[in-house]
MIVOSE-724838 format. One line per 10 residues: for each residue x, y, z of N, C-alpha, C. Coordinates in steps of 0.05 Angstrom, whole numbers. Last residue first. Layout:
X:Y:Z:X:Y:Z:X:Y:Z ~ ...
//
This chain:
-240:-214:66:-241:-206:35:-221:-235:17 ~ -237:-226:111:-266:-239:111:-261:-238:81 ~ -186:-192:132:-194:-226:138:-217:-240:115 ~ -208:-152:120:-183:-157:113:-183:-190:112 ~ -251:-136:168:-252:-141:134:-237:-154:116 ~ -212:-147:198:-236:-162:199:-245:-165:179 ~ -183:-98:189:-173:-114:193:-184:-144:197 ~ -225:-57:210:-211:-59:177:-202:-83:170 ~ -247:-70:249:-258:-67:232:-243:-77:214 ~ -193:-46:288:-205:-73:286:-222:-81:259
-145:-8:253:-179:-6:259:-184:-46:268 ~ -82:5:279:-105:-14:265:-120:-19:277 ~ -31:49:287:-56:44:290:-74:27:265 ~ 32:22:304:14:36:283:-12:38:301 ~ 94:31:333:65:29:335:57:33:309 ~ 151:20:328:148:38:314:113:31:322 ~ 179:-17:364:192:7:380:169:22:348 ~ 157:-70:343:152:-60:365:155:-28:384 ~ 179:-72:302:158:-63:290:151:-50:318 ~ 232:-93:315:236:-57:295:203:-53:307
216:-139:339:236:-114:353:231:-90:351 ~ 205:-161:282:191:-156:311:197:-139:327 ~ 248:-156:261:236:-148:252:214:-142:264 ~ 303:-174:259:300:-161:273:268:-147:275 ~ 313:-198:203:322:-211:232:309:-203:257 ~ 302:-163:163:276:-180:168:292:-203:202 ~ 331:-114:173:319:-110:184:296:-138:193 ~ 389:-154:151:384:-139:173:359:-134:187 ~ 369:-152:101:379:-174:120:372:-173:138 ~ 356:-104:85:330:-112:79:344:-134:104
417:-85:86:390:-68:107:373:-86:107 ~ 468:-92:65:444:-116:74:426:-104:89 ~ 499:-62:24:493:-69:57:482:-85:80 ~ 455:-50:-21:477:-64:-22:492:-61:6 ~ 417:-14:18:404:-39:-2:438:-54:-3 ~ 448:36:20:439:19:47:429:-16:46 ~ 466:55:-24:488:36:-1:477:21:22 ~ 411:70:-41:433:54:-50:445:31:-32 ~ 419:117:-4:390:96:1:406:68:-14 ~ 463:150:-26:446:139:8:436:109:8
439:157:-71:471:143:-60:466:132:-45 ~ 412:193:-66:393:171:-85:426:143:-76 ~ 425:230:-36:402:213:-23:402:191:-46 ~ 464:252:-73:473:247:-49:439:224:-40 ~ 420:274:-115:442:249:-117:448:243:-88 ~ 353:287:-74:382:300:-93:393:270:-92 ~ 303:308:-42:315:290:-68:335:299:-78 ~ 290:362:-20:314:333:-7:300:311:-26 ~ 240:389:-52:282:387:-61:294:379:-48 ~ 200:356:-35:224:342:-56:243:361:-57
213:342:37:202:361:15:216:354:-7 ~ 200:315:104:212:321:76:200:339:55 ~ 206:307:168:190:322:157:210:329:131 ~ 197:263:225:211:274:207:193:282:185 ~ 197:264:305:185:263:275:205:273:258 ~ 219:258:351:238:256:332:229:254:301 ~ 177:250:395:190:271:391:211:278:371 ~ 110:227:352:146:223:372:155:249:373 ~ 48:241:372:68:254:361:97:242:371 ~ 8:182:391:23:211:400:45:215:382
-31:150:347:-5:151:362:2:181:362 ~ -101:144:380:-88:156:359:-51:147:367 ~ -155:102:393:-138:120:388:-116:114:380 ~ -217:107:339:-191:101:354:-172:114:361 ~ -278:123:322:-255:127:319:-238:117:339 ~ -312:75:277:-312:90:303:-283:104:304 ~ -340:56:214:-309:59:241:-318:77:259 ~ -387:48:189:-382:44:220:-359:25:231 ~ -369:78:147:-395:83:160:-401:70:188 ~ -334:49:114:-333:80:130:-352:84:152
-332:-5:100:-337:6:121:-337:25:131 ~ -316:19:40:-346:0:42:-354:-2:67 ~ -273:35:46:-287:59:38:-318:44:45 ~ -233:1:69:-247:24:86:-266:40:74 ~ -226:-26:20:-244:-43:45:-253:-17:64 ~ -200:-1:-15:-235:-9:-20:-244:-14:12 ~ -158:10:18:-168:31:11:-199:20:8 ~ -134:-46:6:-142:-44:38:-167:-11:37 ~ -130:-40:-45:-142:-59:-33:-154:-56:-6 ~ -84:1:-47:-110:-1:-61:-131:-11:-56
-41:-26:-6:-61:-3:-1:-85:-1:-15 ~ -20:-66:-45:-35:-71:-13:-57:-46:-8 ~ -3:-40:-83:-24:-55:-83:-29:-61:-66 ~ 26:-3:-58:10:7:-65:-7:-8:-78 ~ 68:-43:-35:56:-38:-18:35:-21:-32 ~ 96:-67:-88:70:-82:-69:50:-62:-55 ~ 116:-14:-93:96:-21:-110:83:-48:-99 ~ 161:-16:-55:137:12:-65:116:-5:-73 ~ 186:-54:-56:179:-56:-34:153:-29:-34 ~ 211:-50:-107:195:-73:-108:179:-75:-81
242:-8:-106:212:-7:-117:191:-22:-110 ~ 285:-31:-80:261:-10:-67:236:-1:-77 ~ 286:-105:-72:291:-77:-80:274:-56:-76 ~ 290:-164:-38:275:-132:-43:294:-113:-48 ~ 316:-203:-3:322:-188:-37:309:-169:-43 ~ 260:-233:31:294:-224:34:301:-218:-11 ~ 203:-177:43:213:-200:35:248:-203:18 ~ 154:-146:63:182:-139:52:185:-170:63 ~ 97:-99:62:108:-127:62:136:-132:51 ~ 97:-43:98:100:-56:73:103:-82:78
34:-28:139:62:-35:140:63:-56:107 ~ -19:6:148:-12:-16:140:20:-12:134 ~ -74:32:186:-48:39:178:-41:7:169 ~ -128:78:198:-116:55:195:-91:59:184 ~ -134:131:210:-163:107:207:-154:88:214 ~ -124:185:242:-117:171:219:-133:147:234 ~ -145:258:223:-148:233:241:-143:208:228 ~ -83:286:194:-118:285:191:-113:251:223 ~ -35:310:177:-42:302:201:-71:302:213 ~ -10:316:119:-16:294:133:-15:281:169
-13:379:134:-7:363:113:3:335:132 ~ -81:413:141:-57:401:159:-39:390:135 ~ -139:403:136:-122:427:127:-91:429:127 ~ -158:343:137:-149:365:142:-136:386:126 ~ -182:279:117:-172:294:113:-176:323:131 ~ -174:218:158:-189:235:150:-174:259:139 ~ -138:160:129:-133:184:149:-158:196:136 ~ -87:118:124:-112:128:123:-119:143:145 ~ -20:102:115:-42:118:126:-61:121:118 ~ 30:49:101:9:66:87:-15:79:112
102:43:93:83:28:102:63:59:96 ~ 164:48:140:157:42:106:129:36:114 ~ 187:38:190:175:56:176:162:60:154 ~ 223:-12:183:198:-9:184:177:17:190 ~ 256:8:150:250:-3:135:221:-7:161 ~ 313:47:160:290:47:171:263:37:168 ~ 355:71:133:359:59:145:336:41:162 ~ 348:123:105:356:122:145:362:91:152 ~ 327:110:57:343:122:66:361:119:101 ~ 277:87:88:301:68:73:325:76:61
254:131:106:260:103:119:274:86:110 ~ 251:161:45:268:158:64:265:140:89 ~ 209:137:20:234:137:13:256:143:30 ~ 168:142:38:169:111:38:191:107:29 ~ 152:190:31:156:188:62:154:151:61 ~ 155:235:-10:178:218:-10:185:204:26 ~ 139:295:35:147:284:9:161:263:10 ~ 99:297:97:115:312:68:118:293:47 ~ 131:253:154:102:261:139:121:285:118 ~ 145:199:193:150:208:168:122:226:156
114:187:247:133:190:248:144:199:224 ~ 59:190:255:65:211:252:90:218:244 ~ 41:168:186:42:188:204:42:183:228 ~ 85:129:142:70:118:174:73:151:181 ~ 59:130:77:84:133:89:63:127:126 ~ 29:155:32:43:131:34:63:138:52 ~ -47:173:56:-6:180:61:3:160:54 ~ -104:180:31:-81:156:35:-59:171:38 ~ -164:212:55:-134:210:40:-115:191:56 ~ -234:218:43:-211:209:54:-186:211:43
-283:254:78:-262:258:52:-244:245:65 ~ -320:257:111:-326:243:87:-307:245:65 ~ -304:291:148:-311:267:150:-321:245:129 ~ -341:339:111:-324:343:135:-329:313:135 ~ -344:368:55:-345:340:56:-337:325:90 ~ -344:424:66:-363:417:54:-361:381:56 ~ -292:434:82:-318:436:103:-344:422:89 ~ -261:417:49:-261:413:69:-283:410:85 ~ -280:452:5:-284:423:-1:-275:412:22 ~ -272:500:-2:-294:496:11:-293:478:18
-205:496:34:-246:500:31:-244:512:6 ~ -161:451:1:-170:475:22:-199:475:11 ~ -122:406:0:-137:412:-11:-142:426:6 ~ -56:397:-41:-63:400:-11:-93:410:-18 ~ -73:354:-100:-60:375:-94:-67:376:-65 ~ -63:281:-91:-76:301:-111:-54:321:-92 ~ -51:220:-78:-33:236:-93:-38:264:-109 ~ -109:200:-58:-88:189:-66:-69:205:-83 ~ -179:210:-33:-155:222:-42:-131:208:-46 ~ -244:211:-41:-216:191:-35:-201:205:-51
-311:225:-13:-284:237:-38:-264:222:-25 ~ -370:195:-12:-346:202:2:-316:213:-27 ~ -420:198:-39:-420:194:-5:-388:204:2 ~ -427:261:-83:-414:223:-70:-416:221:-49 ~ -442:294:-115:-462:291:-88:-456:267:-81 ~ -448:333:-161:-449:303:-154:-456:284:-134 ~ -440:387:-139:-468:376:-161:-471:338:-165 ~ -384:378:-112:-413:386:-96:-439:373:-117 ~ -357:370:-163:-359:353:-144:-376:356:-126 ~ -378:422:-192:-381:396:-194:-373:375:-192
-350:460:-156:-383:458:-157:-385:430:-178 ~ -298:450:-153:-304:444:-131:-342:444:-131 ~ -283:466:-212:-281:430:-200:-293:436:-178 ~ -293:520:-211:-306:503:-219:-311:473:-221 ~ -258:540:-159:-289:531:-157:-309:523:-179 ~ -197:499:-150:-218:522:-161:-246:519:-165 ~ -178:452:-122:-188:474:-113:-201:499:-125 ~ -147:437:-174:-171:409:-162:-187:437:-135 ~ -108:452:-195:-136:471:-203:-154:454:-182 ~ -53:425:-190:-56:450:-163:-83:464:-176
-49:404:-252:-33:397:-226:-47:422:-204 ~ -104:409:-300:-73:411:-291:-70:415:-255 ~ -139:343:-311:-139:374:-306:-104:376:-296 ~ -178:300:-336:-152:299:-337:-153:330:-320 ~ -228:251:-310:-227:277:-326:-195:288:-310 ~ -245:189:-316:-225:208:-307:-232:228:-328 ~ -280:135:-294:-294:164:-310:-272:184:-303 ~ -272:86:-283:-269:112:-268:-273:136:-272 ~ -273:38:-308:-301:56:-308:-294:72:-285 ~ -237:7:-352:-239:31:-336:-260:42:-336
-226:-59:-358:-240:-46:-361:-241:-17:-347 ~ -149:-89:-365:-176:-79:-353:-201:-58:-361 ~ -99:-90:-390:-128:-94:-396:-152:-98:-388 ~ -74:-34:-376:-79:-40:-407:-105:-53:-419 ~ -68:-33:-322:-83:-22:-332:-88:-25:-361 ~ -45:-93:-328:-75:-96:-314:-86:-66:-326 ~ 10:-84:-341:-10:-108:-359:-45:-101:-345 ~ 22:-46:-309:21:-38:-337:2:-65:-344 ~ 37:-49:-256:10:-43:-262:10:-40:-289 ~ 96:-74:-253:67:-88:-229:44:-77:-241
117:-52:-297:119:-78:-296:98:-93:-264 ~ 113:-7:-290:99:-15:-310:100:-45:-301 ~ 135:11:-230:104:15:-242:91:-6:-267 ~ 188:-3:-259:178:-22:-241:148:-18:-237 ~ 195:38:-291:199:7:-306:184:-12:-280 ~ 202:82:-257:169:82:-280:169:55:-285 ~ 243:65:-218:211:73:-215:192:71:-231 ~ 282:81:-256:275:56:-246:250:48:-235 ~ 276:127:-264:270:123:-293:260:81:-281 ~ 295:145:-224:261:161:-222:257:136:-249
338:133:-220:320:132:-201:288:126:-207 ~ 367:166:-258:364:144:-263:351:126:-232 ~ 351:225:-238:332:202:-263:336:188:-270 ~ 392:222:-193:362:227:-189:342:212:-223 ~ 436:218:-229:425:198:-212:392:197:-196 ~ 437:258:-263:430:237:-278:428:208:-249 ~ 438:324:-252:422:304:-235:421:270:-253 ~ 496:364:-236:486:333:-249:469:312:-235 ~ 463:424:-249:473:402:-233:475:374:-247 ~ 453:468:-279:479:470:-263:490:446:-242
394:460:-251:398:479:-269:435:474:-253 ~ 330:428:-254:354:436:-231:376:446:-254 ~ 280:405:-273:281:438:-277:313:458:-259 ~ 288:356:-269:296:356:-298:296:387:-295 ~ 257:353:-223:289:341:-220:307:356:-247 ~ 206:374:-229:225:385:-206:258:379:-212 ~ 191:333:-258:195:355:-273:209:375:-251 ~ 196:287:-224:216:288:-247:212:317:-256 ~ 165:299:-186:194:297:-175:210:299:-201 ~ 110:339:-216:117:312:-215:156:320:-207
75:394:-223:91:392:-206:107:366:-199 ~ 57:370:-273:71:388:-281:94:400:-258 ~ 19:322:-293:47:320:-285:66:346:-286 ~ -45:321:-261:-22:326:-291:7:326:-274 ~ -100:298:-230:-80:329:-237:-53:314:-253 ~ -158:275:-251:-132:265:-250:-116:291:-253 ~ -212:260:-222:-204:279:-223:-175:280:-225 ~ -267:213:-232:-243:216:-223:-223:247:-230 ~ -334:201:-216:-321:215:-232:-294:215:-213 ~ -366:164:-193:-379:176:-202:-360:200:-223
-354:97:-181:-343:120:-184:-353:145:-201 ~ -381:52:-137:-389:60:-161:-370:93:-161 ~ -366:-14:-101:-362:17:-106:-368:24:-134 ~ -393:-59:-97:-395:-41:-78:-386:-13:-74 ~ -326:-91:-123:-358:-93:-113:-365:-72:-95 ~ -291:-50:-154:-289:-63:-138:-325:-69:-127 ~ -270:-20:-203:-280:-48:-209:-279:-65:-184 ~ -248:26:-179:-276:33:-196:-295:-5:-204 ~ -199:10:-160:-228:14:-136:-252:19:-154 ~ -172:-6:-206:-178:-24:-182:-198:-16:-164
-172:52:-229:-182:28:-243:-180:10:-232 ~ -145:79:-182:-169:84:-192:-185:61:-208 ~ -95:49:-192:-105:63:-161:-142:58:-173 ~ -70:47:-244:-81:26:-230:-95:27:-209 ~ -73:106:-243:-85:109:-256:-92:61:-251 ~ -21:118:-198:-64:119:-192:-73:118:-216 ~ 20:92:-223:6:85:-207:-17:89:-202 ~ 27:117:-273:21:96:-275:0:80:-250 ~ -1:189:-265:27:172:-268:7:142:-264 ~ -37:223:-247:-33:219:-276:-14:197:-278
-60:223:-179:-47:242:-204:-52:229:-225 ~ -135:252:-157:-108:225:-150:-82:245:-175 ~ -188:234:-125:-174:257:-134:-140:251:-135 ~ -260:208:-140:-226:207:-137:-212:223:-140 ~ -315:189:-105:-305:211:-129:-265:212:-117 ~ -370:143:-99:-348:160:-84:-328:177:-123 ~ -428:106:-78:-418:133:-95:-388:153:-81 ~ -429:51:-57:-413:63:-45:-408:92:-63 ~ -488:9:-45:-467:18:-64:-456:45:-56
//
């Protein structure tokens, strides 16, 4: 049995995140650590002063309806034995969360949407702390890195990292990688929110093999990485991405799709992917 400890946010999604790995065979969650919505894209969006952001929250507002509608019936009625304790946004580093996560003593901490984390808890869990990027490092890393590929234009970019954690912002050793599943009509949520059920899933399976991945190698840095932050969320991007969907991008890219995947590498753990099979 797998004693592991979660550090995730508050929003619809990791709170299905968490209540899917807490009811997974083989994992026992010893305590979840949910930061708050205070640094959330919407309270960023709603704090812009002098602008008309009503496209950015009619975005964001499409987002929550599509959350609810893939994770709302399951977290409602599912059983939660993730033991969350709520805390505000950027404390998950103060040393009284950081001594009782040490007094706990999990085989491994899993990360999914918390704050950047610094020592102790680095050093103290070296290789035993994992974090999910939604997005393909190295090519998209920062904020909103499953949003823009489809911004750009760039659909197979889209897709999920595992990764050991660092000091770095998402440039830990990465484990495994998974590409969204996209299918013709997709909308952009609809291409988010599978893929964070894929991930959840694929997430159990590495946490039950941690212990013997070996490591792989890695993809070299492109020279054309890209690097976001939410204040590139604005109207202009939420247009963008838009025009790209009414355009036929999704058309487009499932024609071509081998092609795309070929000029973008991932790395996949044999392991994982064995598991993947066997689950």
């Amino acid at each position: 049995m797998k004693k592991i400890i979660i550090l995730t946010g508050a929003e619809l999604r990791h709170t299905a995140f968490r209540q899917a790995l807490a009811a997974t065979d083989g994992i026992t969650v010893l305590k979840t650590y949910c930061e708050g919505l205070e640094k959330s894209l919407r309270t960023i969006v709603e704090a812009r002063e002098h602008e008309n952001t009503q496209p950015e929250l009619s975005h964001l507002d499409a987002r929550a309806q599509s959350e609810e509608d893939f994770f709302g019936f399951f977290c409602a009625y599912s059983q939660d034995d993730s033991n969350p304790t709520f805390i505000p946004k950027g404390t998950i580093n103060e040393p009284r969360y950081v001594d009782e996560i040490t007094l706990l003593n999990p085989d491994l901490l899993i990360a999914y949407g918390c704050s950047i984390i610094k020592e102790p808890l680095l050093s103290f869990f070296q290789r035993r702390f994992l974090n999910v990027h939604l997005g393909l490092s190295p090519y998209y890393r920062g904020s909103g890195t499953n949003f823009w590929p489809l911004v750009n234009g760039e659909p197979e970019y889209v897709g999920a990292t595992f990764m050991y954690i660092d000091a770095g912002v998402d440039t830990g050793e990465v484990i495994h990688q998974i590409r969204a599943r996209i299918f013709p009509n997709d909308m952009l949520h609809q291409i988010g929110n599978r893929l964070i059920c894929d991930m959840t899933k694929t997430y159990g399976e590495i946490i039950l093999k941690q212990y013997d991945l070996e490591t792989i190698p890695q993809i070299p840095d492109p020279p054309q990485s890209k690097f976001y932050r939410k204040k590139d969320f604005t109207a202009e991007a939420v247009a963008r991405v838009e025009q790209q969907f009414a355009n036929g991008m999704i058309s487009r890219f499932l024609t071509q799709r081998e092609v795309r995947y070929a000029s973008a590498p991932i790395v996949e753990h044999p392991k994982v992917l064995e598991a993947h099979k066997l689950s």
